[in-house]
N, C-alpha and C positions, 0 to 999 in steps of 0.2 A: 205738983202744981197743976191746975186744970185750966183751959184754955177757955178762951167764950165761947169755943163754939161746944167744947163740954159743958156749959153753965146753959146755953139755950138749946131747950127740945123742941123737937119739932118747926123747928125752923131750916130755912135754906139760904147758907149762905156763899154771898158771890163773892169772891177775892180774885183784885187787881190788883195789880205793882203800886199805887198810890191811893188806893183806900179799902174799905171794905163795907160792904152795903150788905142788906139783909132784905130776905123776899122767901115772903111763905112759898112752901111747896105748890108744884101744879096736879094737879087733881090728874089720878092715873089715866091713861088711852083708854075709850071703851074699846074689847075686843071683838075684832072680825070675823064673824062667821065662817068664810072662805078661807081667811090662811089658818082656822084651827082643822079647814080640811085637805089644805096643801101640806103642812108639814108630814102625813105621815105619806103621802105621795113622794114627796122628795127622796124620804126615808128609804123608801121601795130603791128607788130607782136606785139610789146612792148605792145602798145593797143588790142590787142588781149586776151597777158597773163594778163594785169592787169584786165581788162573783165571777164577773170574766174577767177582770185581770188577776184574779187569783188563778182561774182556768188556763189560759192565756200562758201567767208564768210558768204554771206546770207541763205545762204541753209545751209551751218552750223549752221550758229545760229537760223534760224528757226526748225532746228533739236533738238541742243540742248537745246536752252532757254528751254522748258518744262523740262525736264528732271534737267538743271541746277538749275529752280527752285522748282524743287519738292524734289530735292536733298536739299538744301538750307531751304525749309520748315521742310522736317525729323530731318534737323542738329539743327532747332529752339525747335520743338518737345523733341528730346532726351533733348537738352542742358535745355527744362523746365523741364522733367522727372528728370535730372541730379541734378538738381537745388532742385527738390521737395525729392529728395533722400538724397541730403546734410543735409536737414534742417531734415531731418527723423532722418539720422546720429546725428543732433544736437539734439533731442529732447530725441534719444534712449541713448543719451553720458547723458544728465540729470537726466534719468531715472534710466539710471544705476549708475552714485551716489547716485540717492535718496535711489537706495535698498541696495546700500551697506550695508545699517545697517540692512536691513531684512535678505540679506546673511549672516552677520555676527551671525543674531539670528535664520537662519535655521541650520548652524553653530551645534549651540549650540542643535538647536531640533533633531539634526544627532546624537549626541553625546548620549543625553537620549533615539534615536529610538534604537543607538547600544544597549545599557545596556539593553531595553526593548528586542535585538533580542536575546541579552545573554539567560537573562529570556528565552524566548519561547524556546531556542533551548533545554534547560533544560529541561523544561515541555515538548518537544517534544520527547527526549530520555525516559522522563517520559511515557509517553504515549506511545512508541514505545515496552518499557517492558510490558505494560499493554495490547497491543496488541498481543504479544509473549504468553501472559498469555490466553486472551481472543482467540487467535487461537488452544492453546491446550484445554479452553474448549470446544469449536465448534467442534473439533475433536472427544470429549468426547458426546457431545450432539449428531453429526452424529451416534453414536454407539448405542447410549442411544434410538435415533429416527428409528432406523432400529427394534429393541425390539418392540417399541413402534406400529410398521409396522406390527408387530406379532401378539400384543397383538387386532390391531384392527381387523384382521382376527376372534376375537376368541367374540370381541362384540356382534354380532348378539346374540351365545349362551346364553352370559350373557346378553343378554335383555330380553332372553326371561326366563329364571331364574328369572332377574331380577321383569318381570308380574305375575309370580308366587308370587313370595314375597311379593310384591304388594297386588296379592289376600288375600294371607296367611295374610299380615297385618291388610289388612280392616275386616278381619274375627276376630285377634286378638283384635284390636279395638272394635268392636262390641261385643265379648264376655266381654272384660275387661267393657264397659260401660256397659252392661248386670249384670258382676262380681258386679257393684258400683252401681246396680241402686239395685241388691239383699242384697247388704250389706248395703244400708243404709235400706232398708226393713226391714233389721234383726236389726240394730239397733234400728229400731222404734217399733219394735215388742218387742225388747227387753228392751228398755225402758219403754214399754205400760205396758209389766208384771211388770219390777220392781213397776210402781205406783201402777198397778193392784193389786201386794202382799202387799202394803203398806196399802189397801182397795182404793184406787182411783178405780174409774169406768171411760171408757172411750168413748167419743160420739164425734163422727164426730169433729175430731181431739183435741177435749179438753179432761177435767179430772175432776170430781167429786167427793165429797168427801160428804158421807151420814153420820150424827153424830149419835153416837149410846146416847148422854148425851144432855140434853135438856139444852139450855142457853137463858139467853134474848138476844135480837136482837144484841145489841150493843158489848154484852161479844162473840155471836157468831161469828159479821164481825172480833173481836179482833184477834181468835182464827185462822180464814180463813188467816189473816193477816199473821200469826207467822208461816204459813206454805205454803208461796209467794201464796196468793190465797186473793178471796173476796168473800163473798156473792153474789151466781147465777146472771145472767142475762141472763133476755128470748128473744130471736131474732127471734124466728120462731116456726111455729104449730110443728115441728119436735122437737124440741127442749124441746117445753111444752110437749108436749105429753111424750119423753123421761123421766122426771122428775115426772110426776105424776103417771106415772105406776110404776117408782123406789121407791116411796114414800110410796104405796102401801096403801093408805087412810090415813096416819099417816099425821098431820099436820109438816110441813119444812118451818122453815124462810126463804125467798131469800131475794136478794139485792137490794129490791124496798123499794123507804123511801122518806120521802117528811119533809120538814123543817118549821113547826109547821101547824096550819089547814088550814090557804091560802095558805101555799107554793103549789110548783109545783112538781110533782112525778120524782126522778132519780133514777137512777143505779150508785151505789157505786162505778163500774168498769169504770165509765164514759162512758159506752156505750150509747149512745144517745139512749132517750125515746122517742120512737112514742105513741103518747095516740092514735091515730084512729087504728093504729093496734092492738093498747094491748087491745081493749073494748072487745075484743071475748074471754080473758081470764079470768075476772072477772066471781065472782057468780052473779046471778042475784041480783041487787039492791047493787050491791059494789061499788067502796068505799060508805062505807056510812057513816065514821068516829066519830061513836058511841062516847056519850061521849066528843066528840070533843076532844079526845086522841088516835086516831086512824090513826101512824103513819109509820106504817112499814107494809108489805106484808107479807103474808105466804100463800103457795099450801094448802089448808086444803081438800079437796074431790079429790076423783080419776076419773076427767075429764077434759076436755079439756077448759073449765069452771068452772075453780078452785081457782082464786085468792080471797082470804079476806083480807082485813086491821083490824090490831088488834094494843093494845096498844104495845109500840117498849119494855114495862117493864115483859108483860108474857116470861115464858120460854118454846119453843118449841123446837125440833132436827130441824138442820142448814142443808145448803147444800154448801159448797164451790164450787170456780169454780177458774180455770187455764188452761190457753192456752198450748198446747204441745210444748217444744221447745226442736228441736233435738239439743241433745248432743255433743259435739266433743268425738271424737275418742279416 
């Protein structure tokens, strides 16, 4: 269905809310010489400005794209530092539950460190009077040390006192070992008499004893026995000799005895028999065990070549013999 205003050409119509009127068209604008030669001016220019802000953008953004990306790189950087700091956070959050419970048990080691500081501060007061004590002796020792400062001034002297006494001592010394070497002299001198008064005779440090009562061999060792002694034994030419000029030719049992006619010759004292030394004491042609009873020794002539063997059953004077042994004091 077509409208009026498709039913009328070339017409111009006015429409209002309450009617509608009609009015021929108005006859076209004549055109302006000037604005058909503004328009391509505008034109220009229009092209011109969009020209530099085309310029403009590019050079901006060839400015700032580095910059926008380097910006954009940092913000990737932090936001991974950011990232690696959270999960830090999440591990240091775990951590700190797990020690909760060690907290709660340092806690408790806080508690017994107090008791313990209790302790020391005690011992410290302790020690603080021990101090107070130990500064008045140093005060004391200072005093005592200035004396002391005195007394070593006065060392020298006493050193040399002291080398005197020193001398004086070794002197002392030497008289008292002197004093002890004459007292046991005297005591052996005076032991030597007491045997000496008892009839002992004394030889190169033994004691002798010459019987004035003749016995047989065996009654005589009896007799040497009952007075810590044995019948003689001869060690040396000094010693024979000693004996046979004490004897004074009179026949004297000694302590030579041999145990029956093969045995072999000893000394009663058990002093070891040398036969190659004792052949120079014998008489000529002795032993010769007369009788083949011929088992005991006696000095019978006044030389150094004086021994005989006789029967052990005759009775001759004896000669004991005992070593000296000093006395205690």
């Amino acid at each position: 269905m077509k409208t009026a205003e498709s039913q009328v050409p070339d017409a111009h119509f006015s429409v209002d809310k309450q009617n509608i009127s009609l009015w021929p068209r108005d006859p076209p604008p004549k055109s302006d010489p000037s604005l058909v030669l503004r328009k391509p001016l505008i034109l220009r220019v229009a092209l011109i400005c969009l020209s530099l802000v085309v310029v403009t953008f590019i050079v901006l953004q060839a400015i700032l794209y580095p910059w926008l990306m380097g910006t954009i790189s940092d913000i990737k950087t932090d936001a991974q530092l950011l990232k690696g700091r959270v999960d830090n956070v999440s591990t240091l959050g775990s951590k700190v539950e797990k020690n909760s419970g060690d907290v709660q048990a340092a806690g408790l080691q806080i508690q017994m460190v107090d008791a313990s500081l209790d302790r020391v501060n005690s011992q410290i007061l302790t020690l603080k009077t021990s101090m107070e004590k130990a500064t008045a002796q140093i005060h004391n020792l200072t005093t005592n040390w200035e004396a002391v400062g005195h007394l070593n001034s006065q060392i020298p002297e006493l050193k040399r006192d002291l080398d005197k006494a020193s001398a004086l001592n070794v002197k002392v010394r030497e008289l008292q070992s002197n004093l002890e070497t004459i007292s046991k002299s005297l005591k052996r001198q005076n032991d030597i008499l007491q045997m000496v008064s008892q009839d002992w005779k004394h030889f190169r440090g033994n004691f002798y004893y010459f019987s004035h009562t003749p016995k047989t061999w065996y009654s005589a060792q009896q007799f040497c026995v009952s007075r810590s002694s044995h019948l003689t034994s001869v060690t040396s030419e000094g010693e024979q000799e000693f004996l046979y000029k004490t004897a004074s030719g009179f026949p004297y049992w000694i302590g030579l005895t041999k145990a029956g006619s093969e045995g072999n010759w000893y000394w009663v004292d058990e002093t070891p028999f040398n036969k190659d030394r004792s052949v120079r004491f014998w008489i000529p042609g002795e032993p010769n065990n007369m009788g083949n009873n011929e088992h005991c020794v006696n000095i019978k002539l006044p030389s150094l070549l004086s021994w005989n063997d006789a029967s052990c059953d005759n009775k001759f004077l004896f000669i004991c013999k005992r070593p000296y042994v000093h006395s205690e004091p």
